[in-house]
C-alpha positions, 0 to 999 in steps of 0.5 A: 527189942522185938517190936509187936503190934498191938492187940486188937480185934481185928488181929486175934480175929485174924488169927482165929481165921488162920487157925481155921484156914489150916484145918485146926480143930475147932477145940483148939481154936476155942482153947486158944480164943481162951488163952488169948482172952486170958492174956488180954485180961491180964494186960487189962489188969497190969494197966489198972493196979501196976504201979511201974505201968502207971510211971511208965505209961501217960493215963492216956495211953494207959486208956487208950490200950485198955480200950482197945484191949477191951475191945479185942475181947469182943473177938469171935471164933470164926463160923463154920464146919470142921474141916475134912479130914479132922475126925470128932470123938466118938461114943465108946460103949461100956463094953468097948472100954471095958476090953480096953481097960482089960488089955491095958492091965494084962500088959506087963509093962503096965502091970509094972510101972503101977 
């Protein structure tokens, strides 16, 4: 059995930075602090109302991975700009999407599927 290390602060900043290193959005950085946030409240929970968690784990260990679970909760997306070559969304005038709808429909493949 795999063997992971605990979550902490430190370890889902790291992480975060990671992700930023490599160039990733900062919309999918963000989804992911979200994710990772999701998944920690919910060892929070399982520590506090699972039954099998409370036989299996000492209160002390049960407090002591809320704590530090707790803790990683505080982690904070890293600062700074997007990165080269990561363009943003841009602004598509009414006339723009227009045509753009207008095409999709004259498409006979789509005009068939519909």
């Amino acid at each position: 059995m795999a063997r992971w290390p605990p979550i902490t602060k430190s370890l889902v900043e790291e992480y975060l930075q990671g992700l930023a290193n490599a160039k990733t959005s900062p919309a999918y950085i963000s989804r992911s602090l979200a994710g990772i946030r999701w998944y920690i409240r919910n060892i929070i929970d399982l520590l506090q109302d699972n039954d099998d968690v409370k036989h299996l784990l000492s209160g002390e260990q049960r407090e002591e991975t809320s704590s530090r679970a707790e803790r990683a909760l505080l982690a904070k997306k890293p600062r700074g700009e997007r990165a080269a070559g990561i363009e943003t969304g841009r602004y598509i005038s009414q006339q723009e999407f227009d045509t753009l709808i207008e095409v999709c429909l004259s498409d006979e493949h789509v005009r068939r599927s519909a």
